[in-house]
N, C-alpha and C positions, 0 to 999 in steps of 0.2 A: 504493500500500500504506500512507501515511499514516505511515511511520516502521516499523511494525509487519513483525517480522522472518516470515519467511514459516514452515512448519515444511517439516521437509526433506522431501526426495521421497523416497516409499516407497520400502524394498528389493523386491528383486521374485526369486521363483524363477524364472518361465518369462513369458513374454509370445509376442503373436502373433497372426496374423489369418489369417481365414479367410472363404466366402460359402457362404451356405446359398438353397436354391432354386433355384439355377440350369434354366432351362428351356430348351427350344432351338424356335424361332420362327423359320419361312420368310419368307426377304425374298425383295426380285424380283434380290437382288445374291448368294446363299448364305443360310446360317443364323446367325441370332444368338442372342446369350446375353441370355434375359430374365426379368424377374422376381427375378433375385439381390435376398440380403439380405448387407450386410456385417456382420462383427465381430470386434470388435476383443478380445482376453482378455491379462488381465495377471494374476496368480497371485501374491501376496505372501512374501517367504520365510518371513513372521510368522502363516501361517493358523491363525486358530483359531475360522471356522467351515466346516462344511465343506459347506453347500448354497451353488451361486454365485450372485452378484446377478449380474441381465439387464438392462440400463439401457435403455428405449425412449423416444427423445425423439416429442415433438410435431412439431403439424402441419407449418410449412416449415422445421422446424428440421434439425438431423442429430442425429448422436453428440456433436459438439464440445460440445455445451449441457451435458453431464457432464463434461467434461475439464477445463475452465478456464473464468472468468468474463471479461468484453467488458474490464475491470481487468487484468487480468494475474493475480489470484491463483488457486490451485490450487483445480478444480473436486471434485463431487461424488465422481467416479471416483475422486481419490486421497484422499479423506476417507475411504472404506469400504475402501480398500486398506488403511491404516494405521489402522483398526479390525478389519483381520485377514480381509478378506472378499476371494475372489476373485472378478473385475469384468467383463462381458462388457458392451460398448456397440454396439449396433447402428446403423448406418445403414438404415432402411426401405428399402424398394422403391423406386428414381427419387429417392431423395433423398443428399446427400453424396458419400460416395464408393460409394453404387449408382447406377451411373450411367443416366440418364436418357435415353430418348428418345420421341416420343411415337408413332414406326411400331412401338414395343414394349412401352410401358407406359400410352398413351393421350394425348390434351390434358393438357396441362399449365397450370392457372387461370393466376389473373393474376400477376404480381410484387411483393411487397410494397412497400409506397410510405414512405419515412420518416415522413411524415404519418400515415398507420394504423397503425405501428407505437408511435409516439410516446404518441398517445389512447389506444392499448391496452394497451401494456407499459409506456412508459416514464414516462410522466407524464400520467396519466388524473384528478391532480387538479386539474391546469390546466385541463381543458374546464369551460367553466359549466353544462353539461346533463351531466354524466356522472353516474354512479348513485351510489347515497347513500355507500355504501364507501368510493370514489374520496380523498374529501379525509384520509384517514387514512393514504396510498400518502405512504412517505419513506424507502423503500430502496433504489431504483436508485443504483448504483454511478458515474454519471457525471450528465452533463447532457442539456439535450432541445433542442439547438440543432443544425439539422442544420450537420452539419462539426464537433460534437463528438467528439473519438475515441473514445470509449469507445461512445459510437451508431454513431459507425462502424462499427467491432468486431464489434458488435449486428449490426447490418444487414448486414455484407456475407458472413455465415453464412447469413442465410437465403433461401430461395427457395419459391417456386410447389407446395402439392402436386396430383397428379391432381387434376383437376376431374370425378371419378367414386369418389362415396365407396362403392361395392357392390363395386366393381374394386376399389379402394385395401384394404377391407377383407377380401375373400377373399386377396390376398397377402400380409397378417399375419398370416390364417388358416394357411397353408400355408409362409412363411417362420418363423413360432414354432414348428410343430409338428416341421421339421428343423429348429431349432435344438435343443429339448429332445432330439428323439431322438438326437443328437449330443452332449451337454453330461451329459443323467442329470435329475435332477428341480433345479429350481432355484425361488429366490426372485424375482419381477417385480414390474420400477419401472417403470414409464408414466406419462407425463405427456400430458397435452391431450388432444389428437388420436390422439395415441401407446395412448389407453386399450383401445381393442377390440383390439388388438394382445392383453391378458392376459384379456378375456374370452374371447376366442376360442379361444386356446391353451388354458387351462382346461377350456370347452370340448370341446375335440380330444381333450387329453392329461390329463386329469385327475386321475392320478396321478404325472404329473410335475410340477403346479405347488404350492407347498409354501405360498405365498403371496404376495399380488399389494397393493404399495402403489401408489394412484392417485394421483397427484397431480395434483389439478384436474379430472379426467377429461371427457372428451367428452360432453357430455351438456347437462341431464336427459334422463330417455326421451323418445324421438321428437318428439327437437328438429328441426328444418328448417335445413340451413344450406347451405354452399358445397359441392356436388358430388352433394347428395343428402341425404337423410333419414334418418334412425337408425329404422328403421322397424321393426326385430325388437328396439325395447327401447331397449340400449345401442349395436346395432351396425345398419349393413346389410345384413350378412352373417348366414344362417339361423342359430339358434343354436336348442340343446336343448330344447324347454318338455316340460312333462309338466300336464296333458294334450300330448299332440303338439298341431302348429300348423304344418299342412301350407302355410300364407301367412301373411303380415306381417298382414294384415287380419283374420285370427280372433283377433289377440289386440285384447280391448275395452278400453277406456281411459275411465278420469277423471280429472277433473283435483281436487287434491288441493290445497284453499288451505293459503296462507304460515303456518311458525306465528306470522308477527309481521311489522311493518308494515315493516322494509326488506327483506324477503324478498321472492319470487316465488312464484304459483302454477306447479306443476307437475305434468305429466301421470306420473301410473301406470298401473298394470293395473287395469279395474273387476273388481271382488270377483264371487265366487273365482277371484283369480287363480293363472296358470299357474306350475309352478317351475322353476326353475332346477336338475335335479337335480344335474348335473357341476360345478357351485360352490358347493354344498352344503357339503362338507368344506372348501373353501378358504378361513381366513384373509382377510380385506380390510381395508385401513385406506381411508377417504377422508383424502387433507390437502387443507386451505383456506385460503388467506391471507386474510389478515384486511381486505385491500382491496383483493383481483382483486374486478373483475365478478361471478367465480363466486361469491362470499360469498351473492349473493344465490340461486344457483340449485341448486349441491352437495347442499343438503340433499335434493333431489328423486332424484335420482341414488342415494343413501342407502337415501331410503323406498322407491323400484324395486325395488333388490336386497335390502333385509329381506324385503319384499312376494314377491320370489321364493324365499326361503326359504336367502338367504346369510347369514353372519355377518359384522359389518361394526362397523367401531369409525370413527368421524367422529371426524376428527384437524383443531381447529381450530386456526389457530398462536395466535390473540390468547387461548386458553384454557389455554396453555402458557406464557405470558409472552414469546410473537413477535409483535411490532407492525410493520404499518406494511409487510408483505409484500404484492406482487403477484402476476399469476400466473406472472413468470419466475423464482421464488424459489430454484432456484439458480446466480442468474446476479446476486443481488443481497448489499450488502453483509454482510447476517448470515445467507448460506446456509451457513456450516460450523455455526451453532446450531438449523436448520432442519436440517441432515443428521443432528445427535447425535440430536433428537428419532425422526427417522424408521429411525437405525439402534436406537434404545432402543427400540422397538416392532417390528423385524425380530430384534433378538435375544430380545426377550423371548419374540414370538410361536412360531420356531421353535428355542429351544433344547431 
């Protein structure tokens, strides 16, 4: 903590947990519980807004990546509790405390390596090929030696998700839509991996999502990665177009150059494209740090959903007076100035 006195922990009226999704799946031994989603809710005695925040971590991460940083200081969770907001944190499907197995939630990819995590999150300016962003990355909260603790910390939170992203995202699908129906209409944070998680819901329940900040989101459109392809867009799971698009393959694609030389091209919808009608009314911020990888790709993700006909504010931190972020941004040293920014745009947006 650097000397630096911590602020106290929120008061709290109610707290508590609960799973949403619960399915029941024939083994060869009885029935199992599968497909649960965890969450966690803490309710502040200080509320004074009264739609809840949903916190949806990434890809091998859980809930913890909102609680507290790999440092010991108090995570995102208690920064929005103590701005007055009650906090729902999820565990996805087979990750954290949803527990995992693969005779009920599929293969499980591989386990992350401190080496790929290190090039990825924690110190991507030290590679000599890393992408042009990289060398402006100086906020991880520790060091990048394995057996440093704070990587420790880091690394021993995270694990493997499904290595089937069509499977992974129909139970975000059907895990967010019980959890609104349970909760009433709410605010969604997603990050990574975590992001079809709030298109889907949306989505589903469209009148229950009030507004969805991305952070970093999974993407651009019909990116190719581990477990599968984003092939309806944002997600791999079917989502709404208008015109309808009874397959992933009727919606046509071009690719849509950078608007400047460290960017990416990225692929869209080719014109006229289909919309998006059930995120139409939804609220979006994109956030970007100013030296993930994503810097370069985000903006494609952006011009998607204008392209489908959402409203979308591109939230970049280096255009805020945030340097020097990656894409674990609240897990690194000036994630409480990263949080005011993204709670000053959820209260603005739905007050």
């Amino acid at each position: 903590m650097d000397g630096v006195t911590p602020p106290p922990p929120p008061v709290l009226a109610s707290e508590g947990f609960f799973w949403v999704g619960v399915q029941h799946q024939a083994l060869p031994h009885g029935t199992g519980a599968a497909g649960q989603m965890y969450v966690r809710f803490q309710v502040p005695a200080d509320r004074r807004h009264a739609l809840p925040l949903v916190m949806v971590h990434g890809g091998g991460g859980q809930g913890l990546d909102y609680l507290g940083t790999p440092d010991g200081r108090p995570g995102w969770a208690s920064f929005f509790l103590r701005r007055g907001h009650a906090v729902y944190v999820v565990d996805r499907t087979a990750h954290g405390r949803s527990p995992a197995h693969p005779d009920l939630h599929g293969k499980p990819g591989m386990p992350p390596s401190y080496e790929a995590m290190i090039r990825r999150f924690v110190a991507p300016e030290t590679e000599p090929d890393a992408y042009p962003q990289a060398r402006l990355h100086n906020q991880w909260p520790g060091g990048a030696a394995i057996g440093d603790p704070v990587l420790d910390q880091f690394l021993a939170g995270q694990g493997p998700p499904i290595d089937d992203l069509a499977r992974v995202h129909a139970g975000m699908r059907r895990g967010a839509a019980a959890l609104l129906d349970r909760i009433g209409p709410a605010v969604l944070m997603t990050h990574s991996a975590g992001s079809p998680f709030g298109w889907l819901v949306a989505d589903e329940r469209p009148a229950l999502v009030r507004a969805i900040v991305a952070v970093e989101p999974q993407g651009p459109a019909f990116t190719e990665g581990p477990g599968g392809m984003l092939s309806w867009g944002l997600t791999a799971s079917p989502m709404t177009y208008d015109p309808p698009a009874a397959a992933p393959e009727e919606l046509a694609r071009a690719l849509r150059p950078a608007p400047s030389p460290e960017l990416r091209d990225c692929w869209v919808q080719a014109e006229p494209a289909r919309q998006l009608p059930n995120l139409r009314a939804v609220p979006i911020a994109v956030v970007t740090a100013e030296a993930s990888w994503k810097a370069q790709i985000d903006h494609g993700t952006v011009d998607f959903l204008r392209q489908a006909g959402a409203t979308v504010e591109h939230l970049r931190l280096e255009e805020h007076g945030l340097h020097g972020n990656g894409h674990m941004m609240m897990l690194e040293r000036n994630s409480d100035e990263v949080a005011a920014l993204l709670a000053d745009w959820i209260e603005r947006t739905t007050s």
